[in-house]
C-alpha positions as CSV (number, residue, x, y, z in Angstrom):
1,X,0.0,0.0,0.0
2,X,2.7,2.5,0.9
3,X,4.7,1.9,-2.8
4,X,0.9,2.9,-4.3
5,X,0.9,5.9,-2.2
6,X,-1.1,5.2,0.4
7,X,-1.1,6.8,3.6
8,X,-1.6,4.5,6.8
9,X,-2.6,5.9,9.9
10,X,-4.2,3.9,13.3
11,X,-6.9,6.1,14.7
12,X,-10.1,4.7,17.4
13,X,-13.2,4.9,15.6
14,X,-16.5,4.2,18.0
15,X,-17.6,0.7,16.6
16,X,-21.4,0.9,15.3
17,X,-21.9,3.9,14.6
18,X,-22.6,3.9,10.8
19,X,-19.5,5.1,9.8
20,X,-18.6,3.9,6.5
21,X,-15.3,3.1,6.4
22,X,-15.4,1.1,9.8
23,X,-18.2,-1.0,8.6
24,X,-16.8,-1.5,5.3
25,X,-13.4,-2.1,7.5
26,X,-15.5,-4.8,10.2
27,X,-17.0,-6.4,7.0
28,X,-14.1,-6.8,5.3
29,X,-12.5,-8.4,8.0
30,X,-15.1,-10.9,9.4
31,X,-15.1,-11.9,5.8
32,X,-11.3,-12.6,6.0
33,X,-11.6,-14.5,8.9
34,X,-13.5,-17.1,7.8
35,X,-12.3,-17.1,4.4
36,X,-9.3,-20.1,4.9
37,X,-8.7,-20.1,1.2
38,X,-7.2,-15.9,1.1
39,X,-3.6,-15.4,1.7
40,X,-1.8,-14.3,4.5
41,X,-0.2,-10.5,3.3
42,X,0.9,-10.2,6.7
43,X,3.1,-13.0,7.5
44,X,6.5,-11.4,6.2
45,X,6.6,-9.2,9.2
46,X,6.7,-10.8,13.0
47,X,3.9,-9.5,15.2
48,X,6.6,-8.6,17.9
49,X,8.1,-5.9,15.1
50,X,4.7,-4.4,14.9
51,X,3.7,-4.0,18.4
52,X,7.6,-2.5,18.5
53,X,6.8,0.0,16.1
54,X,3.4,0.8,17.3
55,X,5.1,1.2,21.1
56,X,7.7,3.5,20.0
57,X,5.3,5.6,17.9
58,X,2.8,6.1,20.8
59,X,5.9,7.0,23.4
60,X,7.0,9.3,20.7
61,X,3.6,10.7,20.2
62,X,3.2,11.1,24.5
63,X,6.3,12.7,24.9
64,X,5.7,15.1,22.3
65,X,2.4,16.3,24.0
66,X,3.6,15.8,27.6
67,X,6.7,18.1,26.4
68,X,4.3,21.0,25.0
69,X,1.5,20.8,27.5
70,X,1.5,23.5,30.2
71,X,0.1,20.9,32.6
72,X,1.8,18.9,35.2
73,X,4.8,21.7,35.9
74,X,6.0,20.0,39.2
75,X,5.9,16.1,37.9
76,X,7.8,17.4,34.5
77,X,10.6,18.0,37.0
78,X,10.9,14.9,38.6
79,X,10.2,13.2,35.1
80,X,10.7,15.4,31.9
81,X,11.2,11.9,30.1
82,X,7.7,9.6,29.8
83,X,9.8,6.6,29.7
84,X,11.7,7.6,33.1
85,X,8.3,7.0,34.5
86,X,7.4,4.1,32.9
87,X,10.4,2.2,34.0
88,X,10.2,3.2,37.6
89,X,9.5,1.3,40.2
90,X,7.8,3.2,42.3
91,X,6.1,2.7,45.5
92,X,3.5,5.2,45.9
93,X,1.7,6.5,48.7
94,X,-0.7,9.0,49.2
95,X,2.7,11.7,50.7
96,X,4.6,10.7,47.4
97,X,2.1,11.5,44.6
98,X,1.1,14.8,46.7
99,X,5.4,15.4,46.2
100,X,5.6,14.3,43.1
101,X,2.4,16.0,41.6
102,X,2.4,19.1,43.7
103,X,-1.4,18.5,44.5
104,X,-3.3,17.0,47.7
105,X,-2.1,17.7,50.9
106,X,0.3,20.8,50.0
107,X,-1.1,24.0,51.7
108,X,-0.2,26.1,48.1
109,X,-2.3,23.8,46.2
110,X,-5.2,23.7,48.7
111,X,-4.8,27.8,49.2
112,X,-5.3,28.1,45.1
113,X,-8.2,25.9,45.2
114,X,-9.7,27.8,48.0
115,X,-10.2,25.1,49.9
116,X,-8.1,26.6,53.2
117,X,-7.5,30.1,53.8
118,X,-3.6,30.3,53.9
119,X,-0.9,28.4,52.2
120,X,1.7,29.1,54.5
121,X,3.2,26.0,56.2
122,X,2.9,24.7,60.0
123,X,6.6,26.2,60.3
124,X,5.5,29.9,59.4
125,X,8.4,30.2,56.9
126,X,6.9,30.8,53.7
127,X,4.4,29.0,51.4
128,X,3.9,24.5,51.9
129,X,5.2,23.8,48.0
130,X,6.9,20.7,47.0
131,X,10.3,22.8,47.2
132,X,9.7,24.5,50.4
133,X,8.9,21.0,52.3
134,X,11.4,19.0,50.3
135,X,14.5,22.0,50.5
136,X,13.5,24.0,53.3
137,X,11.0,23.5,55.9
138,X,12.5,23.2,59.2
139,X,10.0,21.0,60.5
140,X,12.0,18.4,58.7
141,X,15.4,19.7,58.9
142,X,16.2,16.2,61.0
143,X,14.7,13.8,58.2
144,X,16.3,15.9,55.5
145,X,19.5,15.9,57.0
146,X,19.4,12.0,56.6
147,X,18.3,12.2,53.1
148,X,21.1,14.8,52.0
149,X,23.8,12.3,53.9
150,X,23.1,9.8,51.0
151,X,22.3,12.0,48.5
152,X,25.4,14.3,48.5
153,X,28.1,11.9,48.6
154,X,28.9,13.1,44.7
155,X,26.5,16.1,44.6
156,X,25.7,19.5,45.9
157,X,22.9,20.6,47.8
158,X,20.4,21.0,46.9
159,X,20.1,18.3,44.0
160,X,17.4,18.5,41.4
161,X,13.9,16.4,41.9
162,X,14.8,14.4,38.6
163,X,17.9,13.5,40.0
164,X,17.0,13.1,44.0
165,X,14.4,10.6,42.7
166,X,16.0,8.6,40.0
167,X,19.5,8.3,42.2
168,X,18.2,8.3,45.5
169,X,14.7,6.9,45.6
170,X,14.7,5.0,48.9
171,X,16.1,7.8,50.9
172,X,13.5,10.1,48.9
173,X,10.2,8.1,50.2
174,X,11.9,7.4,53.1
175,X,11.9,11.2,53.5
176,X,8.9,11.7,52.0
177,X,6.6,9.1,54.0
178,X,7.7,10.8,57.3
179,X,6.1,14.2,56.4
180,X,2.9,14.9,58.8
181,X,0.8,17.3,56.7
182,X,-1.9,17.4,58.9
């Protein structure tokens, strides 16, 4: 089809709903299936190449939207690559996806939603953000202090989210799961 021209593209099309194409398509292909006689045009390429393809041209397609999409500013810095995230291990908890997402329990988040009255953390030192409570907050200096031990044995303080996560994970929820935001 592609040395005629053709152009090939994958797209979801609601089943049963009289669209022309996809009944012609769901025709077409219930007739194949039955049909023993019709030859297989398929069987020069493995399946495993094909789901490959299709795999790398959806992660392709994800990345470029999670790139360009103003959405999800504090996750992109713990994972500006999809496929970071997808290859994590990760053990979450309700304290690490309110870190990771910047959402939930932080006082900022809750103060923008109007839910509370004041985003300014239990230790009265600025605004309860992902930075302020993983960088600053002096409520967990203690905690922290065990987390940095590990974490800059090769690196300055502080050290990126991306890299505080990916390098030091078990510290990180360790860290992480001891914060009280109540």
């Amino acid at each position: 089809m592609k040395t005629r021209g053709w152009k090939i593209a994958l797209g979801w099309v609601k089943a049963h709903a009289g669209k022309w194409g996809n009944e012609l398509a769901d025709k077409l292909a219930k007739k194949a299936a039955i049909n023993k006689t019709m030859p297989k045009s398929y069987s020069k390429i493995p399946k495993s190449v094909t789901i490959n393809e299709i795999e790398e041209e959806s992660l392709r397609k994800w990345q470029k939207i999670w790139t360009q999409t103003t959405k999800g500013k504090t996750t992109k810095e713990y994972f500006p690559e999809v496929t970071e995230r997808l290859t994590m291990k990760l053990h979450l908890t309700q304290n690490l996806t309110a870190i990771l997402s910047g959402h939930g329990k932080m006082r900022e988040y809750l103060h923008r939603y109007k839910i509370i009255d004041d985003p300014t953390c239990p230790c009265g030192e600025g605004a309860q953000t992902t930075d302020h409570v993983i960088y600053e907050c002096e409520r967990l200096s203690k905690e922290r202090e065990r987390m940095k031990c590990v974490a800059t044995r090769n690196n300055p303080w502080p050290i990126n989210k991306r890299d505080l996560l990916r390098r030091h994970y078990n510290e990180f929820k360790e860290f992480i799961n001891e914060i009280q935001f109540d």
